[in-house]
N, C-alpha and C positions, 0 to 999 in steps of 0.2 A: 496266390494268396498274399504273398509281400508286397504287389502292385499293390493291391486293395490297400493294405493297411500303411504302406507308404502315402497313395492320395487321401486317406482319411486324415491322417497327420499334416499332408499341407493343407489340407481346407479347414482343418481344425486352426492352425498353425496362424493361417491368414485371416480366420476371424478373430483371433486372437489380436494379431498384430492392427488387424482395421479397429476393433474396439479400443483398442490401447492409444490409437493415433485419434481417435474420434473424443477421448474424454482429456490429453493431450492440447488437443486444438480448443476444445472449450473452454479448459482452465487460459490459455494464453489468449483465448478472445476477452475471457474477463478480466485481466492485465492488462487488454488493450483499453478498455472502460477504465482503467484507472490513469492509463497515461496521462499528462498534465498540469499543470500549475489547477492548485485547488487554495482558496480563501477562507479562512473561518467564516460563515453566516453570521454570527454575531460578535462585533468587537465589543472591548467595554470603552466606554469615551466617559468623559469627562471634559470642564472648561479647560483644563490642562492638560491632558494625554489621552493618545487614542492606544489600546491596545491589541493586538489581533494573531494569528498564526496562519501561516499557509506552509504546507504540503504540495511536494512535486514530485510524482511518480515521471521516472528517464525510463525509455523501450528498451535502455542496456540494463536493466534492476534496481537502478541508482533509485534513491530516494534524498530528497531536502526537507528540514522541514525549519522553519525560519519564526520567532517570536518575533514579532514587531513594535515596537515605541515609538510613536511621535507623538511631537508635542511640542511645547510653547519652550521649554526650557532644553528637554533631549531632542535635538535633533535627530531622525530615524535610528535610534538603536536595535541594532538586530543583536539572537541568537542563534546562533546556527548549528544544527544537528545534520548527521548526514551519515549515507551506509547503504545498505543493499534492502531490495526486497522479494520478499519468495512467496507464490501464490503454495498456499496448503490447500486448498481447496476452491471450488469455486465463488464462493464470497470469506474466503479467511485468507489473513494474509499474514507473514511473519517480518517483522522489522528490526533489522539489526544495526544500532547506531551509534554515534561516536560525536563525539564536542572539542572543542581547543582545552573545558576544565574536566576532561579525563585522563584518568592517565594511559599513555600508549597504547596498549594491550587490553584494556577495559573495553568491553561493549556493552550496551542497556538491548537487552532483547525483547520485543511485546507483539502477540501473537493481537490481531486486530479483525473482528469479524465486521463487514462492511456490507452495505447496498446501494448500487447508486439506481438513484431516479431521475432522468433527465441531465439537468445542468447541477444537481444535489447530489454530494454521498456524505453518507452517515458513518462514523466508524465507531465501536466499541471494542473497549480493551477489554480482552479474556485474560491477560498475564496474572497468574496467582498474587496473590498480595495488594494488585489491584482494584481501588474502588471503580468497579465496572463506571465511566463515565462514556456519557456519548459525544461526540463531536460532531457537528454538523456545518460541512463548506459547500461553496457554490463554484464550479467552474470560473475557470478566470479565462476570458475570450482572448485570444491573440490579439 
């Protein structure tokens, strides 16, 4: 009787462990869809400045995400944000990040539900307080 309910616990045991490994691997394949330098799809230009943002998902968690300026008078001014990212699920992901104007210990946290289509991902901010906006960038080819 204790064999029995010994092998009933390892096959329970190892479905357990293959289902846990199986929704495991899907969340880090959807990570792997985000790896990459990503481009806002729409900058705003003008005769004098172009403006733009890009996001770069790193395969260690890392995240960049970079304000851009150019133009006639600023030569490319950037802002740079940076920090980790954590899949919560398989299209939500949490961002935790950091500037040269915070201070030390500070982080800006925002929880970002996403989809990508192709060479497109779309991300909107879930962070309470914020006005749900969409963002929309395109792949940047190597």
């Amino acid at each position: 009787m204790l064999g029995v309910l010994h092998m009933r616990l390892s096959i329970t045991s190892i479905l357990l462990i293959t289902a846990t490994s199986s929704l495991c691997f899907y969340a880090v394949s959807r990570a792997d869809g985000l790896v990459g330098l990503w481009r806002e799809d729409i900058s705003n230009t003008n005769n004098m400045v172009e403006t733009y943002q890009t996001i770069e998902f790193g395969t260690n968690g890392s995240v960049a995400i970079t304000k851009i300026i150019k133009g006639k008078v600023v030569k490319d001014m950037r802002t740079p944000f940076w920090g980790t990212y954590t899949m919560i699920d398989s299209n939500t992901v949490r961002l935790e990040l950091k500037s040269d104007s915070m201070r030390p210990n500070e982080k800006a946290i925002d929880i970002e539900s996403f989809a990508i289509t192709g060479d497109r991902l779309g991300m909107i901010s879930l962070t309470t307080g914020v006005v749900p906006k969409t963002q929309k960038y395109r792949r940047v080819k190597p």
